[in-house]
N, C-alpha and C positions, 0 to 999 in steps of 0.2 A: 261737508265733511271737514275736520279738522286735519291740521298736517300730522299729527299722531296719528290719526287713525288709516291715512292716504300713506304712512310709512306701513302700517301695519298690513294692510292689504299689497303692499309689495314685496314684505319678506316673510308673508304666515307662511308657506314652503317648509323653510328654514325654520322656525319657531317649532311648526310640525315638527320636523322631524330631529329638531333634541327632546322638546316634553315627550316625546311618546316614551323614548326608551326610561324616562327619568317616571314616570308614570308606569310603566312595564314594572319596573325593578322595585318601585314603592307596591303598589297592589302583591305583587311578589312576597315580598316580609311579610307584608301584614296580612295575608291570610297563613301562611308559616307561622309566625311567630306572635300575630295580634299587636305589632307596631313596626316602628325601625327607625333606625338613627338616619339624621339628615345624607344624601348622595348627591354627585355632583356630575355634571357633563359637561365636554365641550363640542362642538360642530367645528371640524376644521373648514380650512378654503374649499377642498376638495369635495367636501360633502359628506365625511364619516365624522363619526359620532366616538368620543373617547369616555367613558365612563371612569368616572372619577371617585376614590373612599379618601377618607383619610381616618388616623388612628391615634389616640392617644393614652397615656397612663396618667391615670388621677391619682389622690392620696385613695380612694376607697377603695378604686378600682373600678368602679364603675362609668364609664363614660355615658355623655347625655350632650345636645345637641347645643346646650351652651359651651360645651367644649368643642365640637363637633365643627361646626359653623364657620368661626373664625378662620380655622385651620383650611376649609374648605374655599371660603372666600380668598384667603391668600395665596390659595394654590389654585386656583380659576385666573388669578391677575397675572402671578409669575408665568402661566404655560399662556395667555394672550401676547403676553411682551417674548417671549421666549420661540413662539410658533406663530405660524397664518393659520388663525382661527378666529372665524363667523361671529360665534355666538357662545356664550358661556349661560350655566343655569342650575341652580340647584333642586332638592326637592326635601319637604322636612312637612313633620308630621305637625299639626297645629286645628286653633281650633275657629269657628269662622260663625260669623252671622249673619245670612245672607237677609237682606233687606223682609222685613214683615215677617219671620221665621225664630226657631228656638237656635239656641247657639248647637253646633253641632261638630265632629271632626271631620279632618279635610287633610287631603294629600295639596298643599301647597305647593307647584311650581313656579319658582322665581326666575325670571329669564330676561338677559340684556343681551341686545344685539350691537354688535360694533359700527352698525349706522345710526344709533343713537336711544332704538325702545327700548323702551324697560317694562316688561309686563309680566302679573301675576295670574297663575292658572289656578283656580280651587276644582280638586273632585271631594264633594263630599263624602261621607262613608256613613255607616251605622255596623256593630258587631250586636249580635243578639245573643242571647244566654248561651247559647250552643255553640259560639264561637264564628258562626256564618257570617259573614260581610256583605252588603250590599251596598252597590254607591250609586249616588246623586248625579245629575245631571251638572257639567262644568259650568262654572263659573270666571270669566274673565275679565280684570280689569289693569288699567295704568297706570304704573305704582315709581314711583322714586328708585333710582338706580341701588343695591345694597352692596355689588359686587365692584363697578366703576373701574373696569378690567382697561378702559381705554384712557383712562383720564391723564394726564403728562403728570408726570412726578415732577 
């Protein structure tokens, strides 16, 4: 076993329990709505879960997750240095190719732990002509920190 993965078996707990609600609240829009703009959490010390939006005004009006993100990432860094919190993580709609497969869409969770993982969760999804959803089985791998909520200024 690698030391990533021997981290990863001692804080999936934790991991649990921010992607669920950050997966709750995504599934949530998109059978609503048929999408949704990236959302964000954090896992404090104590073991609650803070759900995080953030908002912005565009020239169009329209907001979209390249506005979204940023805003979201900077506000995950400021409330780590600001609070005793775990783990921070976002979740944003995107599109994935899982290995030997057609490209398809996915509820992307990004999540870094303040012991040092950084790991991505895919749930795949499919909408059919009627608007029904049905999703795939997760997908998890070890990805580059995007968030770096712990890093020294």
């Amino acid at each position: 076993m690698s030391d990533e993965q021997d981290l990863y078996g001692e804080v999936k707990p934790e991991v649990r329990a921010l992607a669920q609600p950050l997966f709750a609240l995504s599934e949530k829009k998109l059978r609503e709505r048929g999408t949704f703009l990236p959302h964000a959490a954090a896992l404090t010390a104590e073991g609650g879960v803070r759900l995080v939006g953030a908002m912005c005004n565009t020239a169009d009006g329209v907001a979209s997750s390249m506005h979204i993100l940023p805003l979201l990432r900077q506000g995950l860094r400021t409330m780590a240095h600001e609070r005793s919190v775990t783990a921070v993580g976002f979740a944003e709609d995107v599109t994935v190719t899982p290995e030997g497969k057609a490209p398809t869409h996915a509820i992307k969770v990004h999540l870094e732990h303040s012991r040092g993982l950084t790991i991505e969760l895919y749930l795949p999804f499919a909408q059919d002509t009627s608007g029904e959803i049905t999703f795939g089985s997760t997908l998890s791998m070890f990805a580059p920190p995007e968030i770096n909520a712990w890093d020294e200024d």
